[in-house]
C-alpha positions in Angstrom: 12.9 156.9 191.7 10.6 155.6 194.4 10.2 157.5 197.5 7.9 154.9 199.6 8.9 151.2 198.5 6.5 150.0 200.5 3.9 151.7 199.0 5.4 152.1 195.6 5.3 155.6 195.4 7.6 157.5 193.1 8.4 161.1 192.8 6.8 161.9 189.4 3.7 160.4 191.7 4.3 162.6 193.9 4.9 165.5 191.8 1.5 164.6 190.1 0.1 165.0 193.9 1.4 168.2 194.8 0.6 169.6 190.8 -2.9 168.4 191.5 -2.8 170.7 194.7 -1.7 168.3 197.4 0.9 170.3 199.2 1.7 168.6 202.6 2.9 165.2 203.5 -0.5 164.3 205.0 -2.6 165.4 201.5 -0.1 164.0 199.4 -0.2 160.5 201.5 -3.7 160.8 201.3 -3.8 161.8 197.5 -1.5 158.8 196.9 -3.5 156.1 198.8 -0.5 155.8 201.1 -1.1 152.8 203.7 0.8 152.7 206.8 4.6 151.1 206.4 7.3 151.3 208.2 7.8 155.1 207.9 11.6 155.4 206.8 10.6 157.8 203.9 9.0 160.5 205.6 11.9 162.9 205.5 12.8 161.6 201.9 8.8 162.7 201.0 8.9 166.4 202.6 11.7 166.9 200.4 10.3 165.9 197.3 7.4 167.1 198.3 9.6 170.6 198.5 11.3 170.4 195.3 7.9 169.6 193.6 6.4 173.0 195.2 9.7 175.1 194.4 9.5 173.8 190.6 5.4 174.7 190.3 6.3 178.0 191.8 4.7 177.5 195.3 5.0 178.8 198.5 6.6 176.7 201.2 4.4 175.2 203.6 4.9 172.9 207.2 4.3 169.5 206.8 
């Protein structure tokens, strides 16, 4: 499932992201290439980006 259409960014891309170390929204947008859209999957992102960290074992972090 995408989480950014307009940058086609799914959640097994993002899981790769936070796997790789990436573990905020900022490093994972920047691990992903992310390009400014119109910003309606931010709060969809921290959450994946929360379920990827809770399934690798890692500690929470802020966004």
């Amino acid at each position: 499932m995408y989480v950014c259409i307009c940058n086609a960014v799914s959640e097994a891309d993002v899981h790769d992201c936070v796997s790789a170390g990436a573990s905020t929204i900022r490093q994972v947008k920047n691990a992903c290439g992310w390009k400014p859209g119109c910003g309606s999957c931010t709060s969809r992102l921290a959450e994946v980006i929360g379920h990827a960290r809770a399934s690798s074992g890692a500690e929470p972090s802020a966004a």
